[in-house]
Residue, then its C-alpha position, 0 to 999 in steps of 0.5 A: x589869639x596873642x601876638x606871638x601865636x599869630x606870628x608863629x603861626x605865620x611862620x609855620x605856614x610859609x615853611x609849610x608852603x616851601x616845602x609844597x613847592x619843592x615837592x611838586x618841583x622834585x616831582x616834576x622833574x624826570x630824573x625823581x618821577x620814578x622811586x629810586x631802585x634800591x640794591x639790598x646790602x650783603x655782607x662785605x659789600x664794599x659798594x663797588x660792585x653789586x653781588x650776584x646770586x648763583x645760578x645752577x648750570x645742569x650738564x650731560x653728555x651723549x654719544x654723537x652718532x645714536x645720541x644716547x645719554x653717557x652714563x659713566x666715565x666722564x670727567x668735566x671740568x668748567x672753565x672761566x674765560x678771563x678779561x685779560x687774555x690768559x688763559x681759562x681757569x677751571x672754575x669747577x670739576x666733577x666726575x659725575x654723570x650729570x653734574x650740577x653747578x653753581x655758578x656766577x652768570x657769565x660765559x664759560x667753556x665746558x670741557x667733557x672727557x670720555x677716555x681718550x675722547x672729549x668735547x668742548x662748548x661755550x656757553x653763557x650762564x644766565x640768571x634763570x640757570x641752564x641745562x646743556x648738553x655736549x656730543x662726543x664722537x667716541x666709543x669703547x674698545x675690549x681686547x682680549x686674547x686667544x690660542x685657538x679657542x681657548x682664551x688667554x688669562x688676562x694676566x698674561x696678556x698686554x695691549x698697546x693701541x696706535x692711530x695709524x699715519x699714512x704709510x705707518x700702522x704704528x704712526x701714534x702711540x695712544x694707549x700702552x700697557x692694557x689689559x685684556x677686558x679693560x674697557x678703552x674709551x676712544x674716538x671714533x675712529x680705525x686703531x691698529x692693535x698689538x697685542x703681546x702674550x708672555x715677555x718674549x716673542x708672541x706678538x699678534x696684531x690687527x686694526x679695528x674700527x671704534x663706532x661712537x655709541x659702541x663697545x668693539x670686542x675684539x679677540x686677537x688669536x696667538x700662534x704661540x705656546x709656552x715651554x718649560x726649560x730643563x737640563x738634565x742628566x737624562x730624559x725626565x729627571x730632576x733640573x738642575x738648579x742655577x742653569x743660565x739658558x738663552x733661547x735663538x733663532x736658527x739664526x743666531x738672534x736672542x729671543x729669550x734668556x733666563x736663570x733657574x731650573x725650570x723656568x716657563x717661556x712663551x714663544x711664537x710657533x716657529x724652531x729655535x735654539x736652546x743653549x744651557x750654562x752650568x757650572x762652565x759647562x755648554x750645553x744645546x739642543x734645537x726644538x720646535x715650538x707648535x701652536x697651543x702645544x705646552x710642553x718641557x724642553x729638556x737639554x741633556x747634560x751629556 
């Protein structure tokens, strides 16, 4: 071996020797025994933050008393609480059933709409997913309407539904303008309904009670019936046409008014006063309105 082989040997030796003894050093320390955890890069990774899988956060609802699922009529929104104190932010929506949604873990309040009727819950949403469930105290409530046994078309029939107050049947509004056979989702609850038959007068009303899980049919039973207005030259013949009526109690009260020659209205049982206007002419009649019994009205123009 020549002089400058041995010396470089030398060199390389104690090199090697250097970088034995830092080896064991770093191994010796606690802070190196492990292997680094390193965090896989995604996109867009500033290196601030790490990025989190989404998490599937399966929901459903069911009625608090029966426990029975709901199968329709919700509408759910989820929502992120936020750090700074505002208020949440919906961070999800869904009509369906049993919705699925893929979140951030972290906690969020859920929000279950059933009508008039909801629920509430928070939760936290962790990486292994979640199933959950929310209870609502609510049922359902069809209305329709009766002259006797003979149902009233729904198209002539409008409801309005109150929470009563102490002291007052008609302490809340809640529902207004509904229709007979619509179903109304509400809370559990006792309502007094009113129901309106025709555009005047034949008003009836009840209270029901809505039990959670259940659909209250209720039928509200009119004393009314529907008249045909008519001034004629005599009994049975032809209307004139453009006559102004207004129909009054013995009293005087307006009830009604209408412009035709035979216009139809619903009035609740009980006598009235019919005046006919034509061409500045003044005519009337008293009548008698009778449950169920539809019938014309005539008012002689002599």
């Amino acid at each position: 071996m020549s002089m400058f082989q041995f010396e470089g040997f030398q060199r390389g030796a104690r090199l090697a020797g250097r970088m034995l003894v830092l080896a064991l050093a770093l191994s010796s320390n606690p802070v190196f025994a492990q292997s680094p955890q390193i965090a896989p890069f995604a996109p867009g990774d500033t290196g601030v933050g790490v990025a989190t899988a989404p998490a599937s956060l399966t929901l459903g609802a069911q009625f608090s008393g029966d426990r029975k699922p709901i199968r329709s009529g919700l509408v759910w929104r989820v929502l992120s609480e936020t750090a700074d104190g505002s208020p949440p932010r919906i961070v999800a929506r869904s009509t369906d059933a049993q919705p699925v949604f893929m979140l951030e873990p972290g906690t969020y309040l859920l929000h279950a709409a059933y009508g008039f009727a909801s629920g509430t819950k928070r939760i936290t949403l962790g990486l292994q997913g979640l199933r959950d469930q929310i209870s609502i105290s609510a049922g359902g409530l069809s209305l329709a309407g009766s002259i006797g046994d003979n149902p009233i078309a729904a198209n002539q029939l409008n409801f309005s539904v109150f929470v009563p107050l102490q002291g007052n049947s008609e302490g809340r509004l809640v529902v207004s303008n509904a229709k007979a056979g619509e179903l109304i989702r509400l809370p559990e609850g006792t309502y007094h309904v009113v129901s309106t038959y025709g555009d005047s007068n034949a008003i009836q009303r009840a209270d029901v009670k809505v039990e959670s899980g259940k659909v209250t049919d209720a039928t509200l039973h009119h004393r009314a019936a529907r008249v045909t207005l008519k001034l004629v030259a005599s009994p049975g013949g032809e209307a004139f046409a453009g006559t102004a009526f207004s129909v009054l109690t013995p009293g005087g009260d307006v009830i009604r008014e209408a412009i035709g020659a035979f216009p139809q209205v619903v009035l609740a049982e009980g006598d009235y006063v019919l005046i006919a206007r034509q061409e500045g002419q003044v005519h009337s009649r008293d009548f008698k309105v009778e449950t169920g019994l539809d019938r014309d009205i005539e008012v002689l123009s002599r």
